[in-house]
N, CA, C and O atoms as a GROMACS GRO file, in nm:
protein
  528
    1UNK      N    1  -1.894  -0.076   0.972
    1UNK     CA    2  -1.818  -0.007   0.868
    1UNK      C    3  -1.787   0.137   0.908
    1UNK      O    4  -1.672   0.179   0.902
    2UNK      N    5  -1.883   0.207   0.947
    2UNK     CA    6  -1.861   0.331   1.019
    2UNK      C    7  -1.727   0.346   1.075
    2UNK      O    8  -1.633   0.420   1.044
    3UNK      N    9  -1.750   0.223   1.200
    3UNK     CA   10  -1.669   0.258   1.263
    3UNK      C   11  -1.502   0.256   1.236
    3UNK      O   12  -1.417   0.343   1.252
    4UNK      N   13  -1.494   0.144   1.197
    4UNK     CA   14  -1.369   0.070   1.058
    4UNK      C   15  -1.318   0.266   1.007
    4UNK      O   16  -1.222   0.333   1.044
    5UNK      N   17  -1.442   0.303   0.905
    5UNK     CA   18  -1.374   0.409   0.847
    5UNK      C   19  -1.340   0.543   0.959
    5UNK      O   20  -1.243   0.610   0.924
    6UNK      N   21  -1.393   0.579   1.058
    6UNK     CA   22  -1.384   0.676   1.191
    6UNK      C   23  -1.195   0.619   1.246
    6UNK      O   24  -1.081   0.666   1.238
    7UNK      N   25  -1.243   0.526   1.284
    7UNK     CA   26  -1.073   0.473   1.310
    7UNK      C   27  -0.981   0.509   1.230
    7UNK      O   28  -0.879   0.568   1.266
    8UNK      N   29  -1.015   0.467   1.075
    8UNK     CA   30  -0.846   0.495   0.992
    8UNK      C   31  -0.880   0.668   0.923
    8UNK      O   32  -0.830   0.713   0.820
    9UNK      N   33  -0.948   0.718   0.987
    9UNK     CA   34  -0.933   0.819   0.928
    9UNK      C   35  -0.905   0.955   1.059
    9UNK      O   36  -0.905   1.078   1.050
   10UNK      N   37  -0.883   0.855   1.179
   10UNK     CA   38  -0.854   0.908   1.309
   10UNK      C   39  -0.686   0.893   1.303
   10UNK      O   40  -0.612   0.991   1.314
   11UNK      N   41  -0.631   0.725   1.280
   11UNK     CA   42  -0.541   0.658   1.251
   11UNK      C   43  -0.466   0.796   1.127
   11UNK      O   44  -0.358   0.854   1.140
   12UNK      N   45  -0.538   0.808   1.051
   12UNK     CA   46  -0.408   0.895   0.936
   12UNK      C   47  -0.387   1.016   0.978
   12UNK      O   48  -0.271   1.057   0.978
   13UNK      N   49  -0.486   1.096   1.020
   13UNK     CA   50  -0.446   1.212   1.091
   13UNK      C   51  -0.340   1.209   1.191
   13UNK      O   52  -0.237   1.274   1.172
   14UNK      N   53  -0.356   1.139   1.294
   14UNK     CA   54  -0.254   1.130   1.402
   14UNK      C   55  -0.125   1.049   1.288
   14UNK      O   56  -0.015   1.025   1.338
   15UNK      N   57  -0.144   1.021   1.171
   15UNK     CA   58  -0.037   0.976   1.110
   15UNK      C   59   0.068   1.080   1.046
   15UNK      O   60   0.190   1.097   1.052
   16UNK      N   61  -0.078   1.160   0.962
   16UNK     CA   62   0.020   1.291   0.913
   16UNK      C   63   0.056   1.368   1.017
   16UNK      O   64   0.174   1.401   1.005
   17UNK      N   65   0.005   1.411   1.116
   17UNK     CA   66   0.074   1.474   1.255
   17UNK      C   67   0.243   1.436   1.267
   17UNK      O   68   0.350   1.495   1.255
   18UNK      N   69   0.197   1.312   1.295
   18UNK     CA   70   0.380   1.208   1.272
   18UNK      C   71   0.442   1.267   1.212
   18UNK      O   72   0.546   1.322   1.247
   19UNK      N   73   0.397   1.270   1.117
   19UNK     CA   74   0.459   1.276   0.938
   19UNK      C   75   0.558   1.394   0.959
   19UNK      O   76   0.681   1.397   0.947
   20UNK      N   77   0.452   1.511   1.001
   20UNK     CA   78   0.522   1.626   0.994
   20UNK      C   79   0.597   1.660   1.109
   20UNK      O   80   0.671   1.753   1.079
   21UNK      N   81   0.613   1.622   1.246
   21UNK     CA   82   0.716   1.588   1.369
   21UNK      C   83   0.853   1.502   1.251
   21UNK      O   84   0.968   1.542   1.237
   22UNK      N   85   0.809   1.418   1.205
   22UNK     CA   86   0.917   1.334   1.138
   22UNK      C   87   1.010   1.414   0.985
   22UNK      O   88   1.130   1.410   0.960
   23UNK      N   89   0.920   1.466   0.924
   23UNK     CA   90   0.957   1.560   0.826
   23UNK      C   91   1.038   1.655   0.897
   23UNK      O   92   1.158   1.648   0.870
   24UNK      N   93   0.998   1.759   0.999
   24UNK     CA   94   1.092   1.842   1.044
   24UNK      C   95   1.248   1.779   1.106
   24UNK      O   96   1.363   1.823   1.099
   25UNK      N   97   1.169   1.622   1.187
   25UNK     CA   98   1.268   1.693   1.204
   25UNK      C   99   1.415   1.586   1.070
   25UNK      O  100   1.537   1.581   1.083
   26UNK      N  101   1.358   1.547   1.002
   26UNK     CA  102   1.450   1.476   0.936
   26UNK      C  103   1.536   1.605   0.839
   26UNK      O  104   1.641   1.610   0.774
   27UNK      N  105   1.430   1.695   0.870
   27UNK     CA  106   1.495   1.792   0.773
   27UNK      C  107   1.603   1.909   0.802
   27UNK      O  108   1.669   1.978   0.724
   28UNK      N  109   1.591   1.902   0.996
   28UNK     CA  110   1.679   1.954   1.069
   28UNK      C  111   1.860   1.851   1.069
   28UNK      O  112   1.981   1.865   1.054
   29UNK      N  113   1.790   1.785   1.087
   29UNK     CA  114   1.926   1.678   1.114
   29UNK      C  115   1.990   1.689   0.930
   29UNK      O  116   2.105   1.724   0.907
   30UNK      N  117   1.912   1.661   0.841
   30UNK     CA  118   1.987   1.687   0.729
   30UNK      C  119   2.055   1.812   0.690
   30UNK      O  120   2.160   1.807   0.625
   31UNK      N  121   2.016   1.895   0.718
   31UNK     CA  122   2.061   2.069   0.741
   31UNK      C  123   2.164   2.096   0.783
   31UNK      O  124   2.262   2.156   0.741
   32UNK      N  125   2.132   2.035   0.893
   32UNK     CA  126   2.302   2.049   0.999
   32UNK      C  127   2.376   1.923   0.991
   32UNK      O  128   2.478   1.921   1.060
   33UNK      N  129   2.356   1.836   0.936
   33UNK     CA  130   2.458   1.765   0.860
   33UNK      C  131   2.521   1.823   0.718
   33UNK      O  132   2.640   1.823   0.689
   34UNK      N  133   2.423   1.868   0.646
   34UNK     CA  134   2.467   1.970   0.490
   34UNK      C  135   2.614   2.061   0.562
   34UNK      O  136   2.704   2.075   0.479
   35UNK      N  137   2.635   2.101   0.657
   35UNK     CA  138   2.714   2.201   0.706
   35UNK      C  139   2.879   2.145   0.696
   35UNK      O  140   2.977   2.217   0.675
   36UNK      N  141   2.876   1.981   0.719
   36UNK     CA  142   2.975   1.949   0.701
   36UNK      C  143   3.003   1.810   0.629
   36UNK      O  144   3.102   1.738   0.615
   37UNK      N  145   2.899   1.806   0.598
   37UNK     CA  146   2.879   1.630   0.505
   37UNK      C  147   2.824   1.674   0.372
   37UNK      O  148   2.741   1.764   0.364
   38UNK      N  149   2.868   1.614   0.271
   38UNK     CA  150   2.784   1.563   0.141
   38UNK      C  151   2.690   1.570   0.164
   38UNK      O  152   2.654   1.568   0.282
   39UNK      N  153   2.587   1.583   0.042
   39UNK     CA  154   2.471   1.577   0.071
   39UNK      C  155   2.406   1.462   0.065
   39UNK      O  156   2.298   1.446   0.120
   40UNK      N  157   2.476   1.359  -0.013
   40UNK     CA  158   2.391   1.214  -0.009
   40UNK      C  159   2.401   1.146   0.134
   40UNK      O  160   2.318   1.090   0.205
   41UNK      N  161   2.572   1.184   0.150
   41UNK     CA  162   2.564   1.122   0.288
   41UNK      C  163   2.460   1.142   0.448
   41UNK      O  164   2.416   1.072   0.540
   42UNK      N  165   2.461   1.300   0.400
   42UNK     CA  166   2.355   1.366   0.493
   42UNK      C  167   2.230   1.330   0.488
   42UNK      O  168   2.179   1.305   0.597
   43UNK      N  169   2.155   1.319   0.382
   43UNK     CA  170   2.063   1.240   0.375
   43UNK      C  171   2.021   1.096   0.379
   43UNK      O  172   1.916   1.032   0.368
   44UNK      N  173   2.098   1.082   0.391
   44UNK     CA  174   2.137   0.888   0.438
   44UNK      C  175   2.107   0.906   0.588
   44UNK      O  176   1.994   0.884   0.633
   45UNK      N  177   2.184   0.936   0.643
   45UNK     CA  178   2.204   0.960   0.779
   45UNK      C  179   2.092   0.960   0.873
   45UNK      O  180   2.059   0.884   0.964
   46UNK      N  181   2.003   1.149   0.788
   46UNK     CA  182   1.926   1.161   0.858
   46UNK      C  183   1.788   1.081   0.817
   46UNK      O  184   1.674   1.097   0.860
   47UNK      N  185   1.828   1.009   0.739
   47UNK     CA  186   1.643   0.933   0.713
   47UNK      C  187   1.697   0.829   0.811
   47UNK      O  188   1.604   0.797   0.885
   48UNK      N  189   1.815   0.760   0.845
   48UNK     CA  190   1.818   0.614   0.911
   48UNK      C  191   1.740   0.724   1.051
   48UNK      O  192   1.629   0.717   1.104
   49UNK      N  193   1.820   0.787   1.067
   49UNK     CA  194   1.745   0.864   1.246
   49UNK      C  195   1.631   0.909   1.248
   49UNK      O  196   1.563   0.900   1.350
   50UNK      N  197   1.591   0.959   1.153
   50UNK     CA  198   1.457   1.023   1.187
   50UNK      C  199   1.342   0.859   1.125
   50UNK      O  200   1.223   0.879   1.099
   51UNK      N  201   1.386   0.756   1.116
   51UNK     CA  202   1.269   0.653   1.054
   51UNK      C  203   1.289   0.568   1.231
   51UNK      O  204   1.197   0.497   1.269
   52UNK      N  205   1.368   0.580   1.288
   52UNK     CA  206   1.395   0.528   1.395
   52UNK      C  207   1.298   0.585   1.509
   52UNK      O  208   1.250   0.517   1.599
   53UNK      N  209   1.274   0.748   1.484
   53UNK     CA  210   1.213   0.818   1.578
   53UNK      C  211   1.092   0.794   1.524
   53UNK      O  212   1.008   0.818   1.611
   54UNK      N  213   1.034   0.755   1.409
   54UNK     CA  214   0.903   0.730   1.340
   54UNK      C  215   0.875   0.643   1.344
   54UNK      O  216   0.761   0.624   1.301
   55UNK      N  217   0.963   0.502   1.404
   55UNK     CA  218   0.896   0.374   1.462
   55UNK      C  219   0.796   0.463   1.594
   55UNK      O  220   0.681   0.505   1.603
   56UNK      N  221   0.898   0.458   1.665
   56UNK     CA  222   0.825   0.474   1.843
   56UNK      C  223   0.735   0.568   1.813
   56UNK      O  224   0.626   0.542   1.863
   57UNK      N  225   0.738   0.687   1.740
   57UNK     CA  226   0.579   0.784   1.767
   57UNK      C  227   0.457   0.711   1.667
   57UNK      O  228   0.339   0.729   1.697
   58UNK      N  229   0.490   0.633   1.555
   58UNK     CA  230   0.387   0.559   1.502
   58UNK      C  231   0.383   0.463   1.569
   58UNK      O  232   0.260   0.452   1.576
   59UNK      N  233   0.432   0.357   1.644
   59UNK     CA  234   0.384   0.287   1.763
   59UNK      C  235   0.275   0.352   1.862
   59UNK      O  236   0.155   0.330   1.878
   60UNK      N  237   0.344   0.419   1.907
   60UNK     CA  238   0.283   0.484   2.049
   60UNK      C  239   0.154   0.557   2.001
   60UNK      O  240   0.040   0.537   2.044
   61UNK      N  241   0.197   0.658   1.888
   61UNK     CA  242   0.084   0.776   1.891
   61UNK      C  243  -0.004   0.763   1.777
   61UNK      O  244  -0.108   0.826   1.761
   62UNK      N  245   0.035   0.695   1.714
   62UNK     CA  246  -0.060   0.659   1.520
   62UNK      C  247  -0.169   0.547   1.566
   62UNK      O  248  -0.292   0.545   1.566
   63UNK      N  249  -0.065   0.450   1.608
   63UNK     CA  250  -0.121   0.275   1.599
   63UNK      C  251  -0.178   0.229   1.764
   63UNK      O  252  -0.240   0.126   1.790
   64UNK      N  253  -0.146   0.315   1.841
   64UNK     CA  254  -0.153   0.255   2.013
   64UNK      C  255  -0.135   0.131   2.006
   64UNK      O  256  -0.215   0.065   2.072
   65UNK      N  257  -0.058   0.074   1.949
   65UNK     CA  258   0.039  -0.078   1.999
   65UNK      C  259   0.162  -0.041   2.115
   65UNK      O  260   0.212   0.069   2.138
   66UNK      N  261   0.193  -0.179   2.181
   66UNK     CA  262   0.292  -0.189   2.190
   66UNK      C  263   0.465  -0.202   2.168
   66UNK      O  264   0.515  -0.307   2.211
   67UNK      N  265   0.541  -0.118   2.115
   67UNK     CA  266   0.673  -0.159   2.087
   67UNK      C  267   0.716  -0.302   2.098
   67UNK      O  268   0.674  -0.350   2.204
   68UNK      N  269   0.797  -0.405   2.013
   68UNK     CA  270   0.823  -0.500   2.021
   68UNK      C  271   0.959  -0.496   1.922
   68UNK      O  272   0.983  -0.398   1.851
   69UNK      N  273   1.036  -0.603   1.926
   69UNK     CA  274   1.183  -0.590   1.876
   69UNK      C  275   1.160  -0.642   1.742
   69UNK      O  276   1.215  -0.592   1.643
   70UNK      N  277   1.049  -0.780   1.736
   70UNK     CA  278   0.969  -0.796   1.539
   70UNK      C  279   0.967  -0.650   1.470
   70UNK      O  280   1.039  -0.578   1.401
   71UNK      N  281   0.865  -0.649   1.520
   71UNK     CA  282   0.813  -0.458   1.476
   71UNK      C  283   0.921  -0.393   1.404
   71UNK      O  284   0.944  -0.383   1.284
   72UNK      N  285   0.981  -0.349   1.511
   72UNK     CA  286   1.135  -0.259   1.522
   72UNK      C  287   1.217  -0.349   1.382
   72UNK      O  288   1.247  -0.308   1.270
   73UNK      N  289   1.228  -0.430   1.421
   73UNK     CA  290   1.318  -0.504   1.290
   73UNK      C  291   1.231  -0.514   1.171
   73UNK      O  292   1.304  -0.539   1.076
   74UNK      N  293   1.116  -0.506   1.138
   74UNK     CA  294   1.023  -0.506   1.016
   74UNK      C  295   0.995  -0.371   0.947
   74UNK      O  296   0.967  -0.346   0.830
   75UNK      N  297   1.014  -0.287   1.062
   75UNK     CA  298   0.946  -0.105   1.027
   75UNK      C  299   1.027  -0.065   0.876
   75UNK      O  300   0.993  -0.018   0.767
   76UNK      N  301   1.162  -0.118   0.944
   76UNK     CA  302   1.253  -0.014   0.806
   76UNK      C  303   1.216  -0.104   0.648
   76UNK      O  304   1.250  -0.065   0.536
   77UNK      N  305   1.154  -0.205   0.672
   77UNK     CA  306   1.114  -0.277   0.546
   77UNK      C  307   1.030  -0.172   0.507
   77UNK      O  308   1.032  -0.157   0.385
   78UNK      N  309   0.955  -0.092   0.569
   78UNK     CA  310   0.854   0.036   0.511
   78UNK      C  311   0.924   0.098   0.477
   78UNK      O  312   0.881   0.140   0.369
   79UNK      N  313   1.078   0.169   0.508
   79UNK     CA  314   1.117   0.261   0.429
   79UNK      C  315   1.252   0.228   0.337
   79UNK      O  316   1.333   0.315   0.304
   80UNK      N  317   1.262   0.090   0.302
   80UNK     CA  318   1.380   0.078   0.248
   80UNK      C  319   1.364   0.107   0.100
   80UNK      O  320   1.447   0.159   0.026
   81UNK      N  321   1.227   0.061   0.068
   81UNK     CA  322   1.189   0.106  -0.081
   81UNK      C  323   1.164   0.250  -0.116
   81UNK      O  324   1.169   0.316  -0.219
   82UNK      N  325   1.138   0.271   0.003
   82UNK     CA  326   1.120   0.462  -0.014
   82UNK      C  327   1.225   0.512   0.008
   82UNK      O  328   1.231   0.619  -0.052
   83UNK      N  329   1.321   0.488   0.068
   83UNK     CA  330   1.473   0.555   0.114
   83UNK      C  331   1.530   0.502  -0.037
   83UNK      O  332   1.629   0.574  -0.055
   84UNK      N  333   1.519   0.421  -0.144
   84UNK     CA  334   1.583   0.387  -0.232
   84UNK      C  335   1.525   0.503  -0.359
   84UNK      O  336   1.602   0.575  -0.422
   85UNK      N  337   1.369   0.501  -0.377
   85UNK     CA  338   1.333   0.557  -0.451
   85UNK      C  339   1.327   0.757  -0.448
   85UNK      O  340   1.322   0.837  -0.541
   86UNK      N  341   1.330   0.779  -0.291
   86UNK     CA  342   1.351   0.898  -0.267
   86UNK      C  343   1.477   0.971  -0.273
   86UNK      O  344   1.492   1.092  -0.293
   87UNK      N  345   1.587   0.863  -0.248
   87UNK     CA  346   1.725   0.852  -0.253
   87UNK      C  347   1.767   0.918  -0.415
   87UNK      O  348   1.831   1.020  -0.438
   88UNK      N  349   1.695   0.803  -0.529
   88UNK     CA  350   1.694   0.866  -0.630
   88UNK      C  351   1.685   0.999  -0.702
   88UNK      O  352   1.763   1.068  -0.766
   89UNK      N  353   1.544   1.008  -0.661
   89UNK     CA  354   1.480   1.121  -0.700
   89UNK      C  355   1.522   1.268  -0.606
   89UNK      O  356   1.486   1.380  -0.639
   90UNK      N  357   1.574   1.248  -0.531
   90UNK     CA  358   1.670   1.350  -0.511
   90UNK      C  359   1.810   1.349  -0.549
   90UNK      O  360   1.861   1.460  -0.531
   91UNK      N  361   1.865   1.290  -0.581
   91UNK     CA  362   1.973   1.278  -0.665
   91UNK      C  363   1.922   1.384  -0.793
   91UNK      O  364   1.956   1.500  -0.816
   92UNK      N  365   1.822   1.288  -0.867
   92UNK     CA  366   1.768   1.353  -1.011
   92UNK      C  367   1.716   1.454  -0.982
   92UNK      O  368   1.675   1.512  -1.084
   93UNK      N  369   1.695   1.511  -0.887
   93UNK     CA  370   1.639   1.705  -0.836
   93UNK      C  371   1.774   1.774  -0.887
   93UNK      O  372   1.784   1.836  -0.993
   94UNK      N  373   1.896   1.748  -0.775
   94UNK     CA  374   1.961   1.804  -0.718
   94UNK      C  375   2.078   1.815  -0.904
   94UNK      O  376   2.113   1.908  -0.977
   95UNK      N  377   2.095   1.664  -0.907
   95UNK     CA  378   2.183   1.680  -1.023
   95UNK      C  379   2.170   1.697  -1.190
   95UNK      O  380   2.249   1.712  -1.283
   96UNK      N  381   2.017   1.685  -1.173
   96UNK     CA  382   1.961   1.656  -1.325
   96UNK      C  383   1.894   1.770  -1.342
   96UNK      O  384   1.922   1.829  -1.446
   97UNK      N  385   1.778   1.843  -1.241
   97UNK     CA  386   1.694   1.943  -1.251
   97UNK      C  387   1.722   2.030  -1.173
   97UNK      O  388   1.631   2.087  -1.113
   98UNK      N  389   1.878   2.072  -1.148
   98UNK     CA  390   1.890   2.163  -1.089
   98UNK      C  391   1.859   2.239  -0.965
   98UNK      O  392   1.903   2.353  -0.949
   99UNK      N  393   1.763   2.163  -0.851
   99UNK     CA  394   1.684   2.194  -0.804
   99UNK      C  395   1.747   2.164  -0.649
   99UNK      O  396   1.783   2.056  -0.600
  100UNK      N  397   1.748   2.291  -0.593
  100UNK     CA  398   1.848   2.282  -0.441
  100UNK      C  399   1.842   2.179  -0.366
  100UNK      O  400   1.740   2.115  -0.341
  101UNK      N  401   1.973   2.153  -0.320
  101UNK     CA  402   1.986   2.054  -0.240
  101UNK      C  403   1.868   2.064  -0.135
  101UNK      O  404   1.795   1.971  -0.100
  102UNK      N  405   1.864   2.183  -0.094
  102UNK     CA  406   1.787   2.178   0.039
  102UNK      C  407   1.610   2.179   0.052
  102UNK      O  408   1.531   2.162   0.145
  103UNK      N  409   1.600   2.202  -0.065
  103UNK     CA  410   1.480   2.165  -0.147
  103UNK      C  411   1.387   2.042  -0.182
  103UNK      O  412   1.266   2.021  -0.174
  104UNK      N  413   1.500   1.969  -0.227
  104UNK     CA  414   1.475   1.853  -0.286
  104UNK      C  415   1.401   1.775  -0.220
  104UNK      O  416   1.288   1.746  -0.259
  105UNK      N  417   1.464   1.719  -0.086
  105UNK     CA  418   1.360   1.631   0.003
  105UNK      C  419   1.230   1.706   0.030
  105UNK      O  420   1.151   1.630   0.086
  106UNK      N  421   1.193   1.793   0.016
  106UNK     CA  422   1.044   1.838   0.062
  106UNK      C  423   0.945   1.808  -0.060
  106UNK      O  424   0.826   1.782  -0.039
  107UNK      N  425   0.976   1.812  -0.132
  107UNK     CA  426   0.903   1.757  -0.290
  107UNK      C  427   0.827   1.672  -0.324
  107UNK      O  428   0.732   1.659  -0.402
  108UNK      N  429   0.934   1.558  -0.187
  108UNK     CA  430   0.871   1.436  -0.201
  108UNK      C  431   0.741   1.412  -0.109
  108UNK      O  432   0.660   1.324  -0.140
  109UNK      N  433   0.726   1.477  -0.016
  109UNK     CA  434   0.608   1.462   0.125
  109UNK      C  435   0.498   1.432   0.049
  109UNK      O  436   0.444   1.323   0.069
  110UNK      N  437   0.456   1.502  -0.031
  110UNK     CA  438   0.294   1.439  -0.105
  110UNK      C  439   0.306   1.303  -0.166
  110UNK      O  440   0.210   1.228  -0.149
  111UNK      N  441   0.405   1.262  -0.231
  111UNK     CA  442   0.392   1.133  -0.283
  111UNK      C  443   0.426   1.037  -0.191
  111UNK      O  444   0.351   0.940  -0.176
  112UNK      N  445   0.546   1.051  -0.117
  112UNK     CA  446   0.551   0.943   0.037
  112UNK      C  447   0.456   0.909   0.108
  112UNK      O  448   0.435   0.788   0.113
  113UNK      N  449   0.356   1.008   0.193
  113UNK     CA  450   0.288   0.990   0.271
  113UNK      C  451   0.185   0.896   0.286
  113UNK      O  452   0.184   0.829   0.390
  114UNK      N  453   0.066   0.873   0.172
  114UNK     CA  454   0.016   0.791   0.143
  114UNK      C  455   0.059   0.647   0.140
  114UNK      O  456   0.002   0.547   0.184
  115UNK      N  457   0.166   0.658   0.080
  115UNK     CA  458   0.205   0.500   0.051
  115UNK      C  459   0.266   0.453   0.218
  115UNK      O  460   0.223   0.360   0.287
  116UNK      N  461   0.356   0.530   0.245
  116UNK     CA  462   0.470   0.485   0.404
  116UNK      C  463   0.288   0.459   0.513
  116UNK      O  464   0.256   0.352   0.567
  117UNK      N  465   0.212   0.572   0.513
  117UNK     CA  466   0.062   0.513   0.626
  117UNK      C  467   0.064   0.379   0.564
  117UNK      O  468   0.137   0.309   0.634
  118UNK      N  469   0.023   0.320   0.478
  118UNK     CA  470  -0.062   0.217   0.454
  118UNK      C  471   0.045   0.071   0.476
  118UNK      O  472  -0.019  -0.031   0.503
  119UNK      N  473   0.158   0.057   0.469
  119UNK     CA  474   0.287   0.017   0.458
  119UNK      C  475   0.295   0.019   0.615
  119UNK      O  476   0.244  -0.084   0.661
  120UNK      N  477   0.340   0.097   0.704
  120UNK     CA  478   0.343   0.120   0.840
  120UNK      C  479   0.244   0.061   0.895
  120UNK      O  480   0.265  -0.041   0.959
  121UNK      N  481   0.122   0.108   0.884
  121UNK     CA  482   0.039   0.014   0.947
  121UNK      C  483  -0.044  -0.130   0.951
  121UNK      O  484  -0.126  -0.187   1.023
  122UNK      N  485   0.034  -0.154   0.817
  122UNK     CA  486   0.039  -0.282   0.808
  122UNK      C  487   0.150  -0.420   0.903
  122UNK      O  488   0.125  -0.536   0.937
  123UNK      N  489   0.270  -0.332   0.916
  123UNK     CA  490   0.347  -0.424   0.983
  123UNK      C  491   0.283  -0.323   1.140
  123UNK      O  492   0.202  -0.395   1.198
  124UNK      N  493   0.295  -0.226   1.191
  124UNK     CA  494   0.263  -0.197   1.342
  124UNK      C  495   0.121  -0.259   1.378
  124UNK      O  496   0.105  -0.334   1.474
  125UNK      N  497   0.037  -0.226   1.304
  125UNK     CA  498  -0.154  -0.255   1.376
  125UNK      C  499  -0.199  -0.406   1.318
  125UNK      O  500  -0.294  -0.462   1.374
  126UNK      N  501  -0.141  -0.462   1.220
  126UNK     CA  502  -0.175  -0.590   1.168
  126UNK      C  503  -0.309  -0.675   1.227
  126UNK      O  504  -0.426  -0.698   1.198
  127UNK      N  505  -0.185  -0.712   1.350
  127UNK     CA  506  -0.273  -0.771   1.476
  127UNK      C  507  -0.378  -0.705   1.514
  127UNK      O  508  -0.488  -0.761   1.520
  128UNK      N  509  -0.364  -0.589   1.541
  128UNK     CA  510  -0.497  -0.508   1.619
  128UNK      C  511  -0.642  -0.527   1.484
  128UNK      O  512  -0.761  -0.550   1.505
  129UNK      N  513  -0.588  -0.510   1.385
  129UNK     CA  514  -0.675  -0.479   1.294
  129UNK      C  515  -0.752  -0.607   1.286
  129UNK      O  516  -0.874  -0.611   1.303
  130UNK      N  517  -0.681  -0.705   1.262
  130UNK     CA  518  -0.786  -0.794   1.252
  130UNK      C  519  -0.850  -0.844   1.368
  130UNK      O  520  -0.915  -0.946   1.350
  131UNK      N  521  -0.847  -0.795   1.487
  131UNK     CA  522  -0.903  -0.794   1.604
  131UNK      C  523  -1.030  -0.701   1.574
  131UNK      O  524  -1.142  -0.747   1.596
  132UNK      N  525  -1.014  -0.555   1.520
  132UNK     CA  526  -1.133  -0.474   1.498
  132UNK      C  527  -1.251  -0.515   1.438
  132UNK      O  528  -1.344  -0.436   1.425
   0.00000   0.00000   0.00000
């Protein structure tokens, strides 16, 4: 059991590490998309790219699996419910509560994070895990 809990609590750190490589940079690419795009569109955009760059470093650096094309095609099932519900709720920042466009997505990092680890490493480490 020890060891079980040493692992996923090794596992989330190197997760939030991710998190925040992935936060920046989703928040760069949305920025400099804001410059000449909508903002929904911009944020569309940059979550499809930056969840793409958050397969391969939660592969490689969260989960130490191997990349595989299953995987890759299963990952965005982790963020399609969150790209829908975050999608929202920045909408309802931006248009309901007034609350800056450029703002808005950072709001959400405490309530995402938790849920996208446990979600992620369910479809990346699956296998490994029940090997542990």
């Amino acid at each position: 059991m020890k060891k079980f809990v040493k692992k996923f609590n090794n596992q989330f750190m190197r997760f939030v590490i991710v998190g925040g490589i992935n936060t920046f940079n989703f928040y760069v690419l949305y920025y400099l998309l804001l410059l000449n795009i909508n903002y929904k569109i911009s944020y569309i955009v940059a979550y499809i790219l930056s969840m793409i760059g958050s397969y391969f470093l939660n592969t490689y650096f969260v989960y130490k699996q191997a990349p595989s094309w299953a995987k890759f095609f299963q990952f965005p099932l982790v963020y399609i419910v969150q790209l829908i519900l975050n999608f929202v709720f920045v909408y309802v920042c931006v248009e309901w509560l007034f609350i800056s466009k450029e703002w808005a997505p950072i709001i959400l990092i405490p309530i995402s994070v938790p849920i996208t680890f446990f979600i992620s490493r369910y479809i990346i480490a699956r296998n490994a895990n029940a090997k542990a």
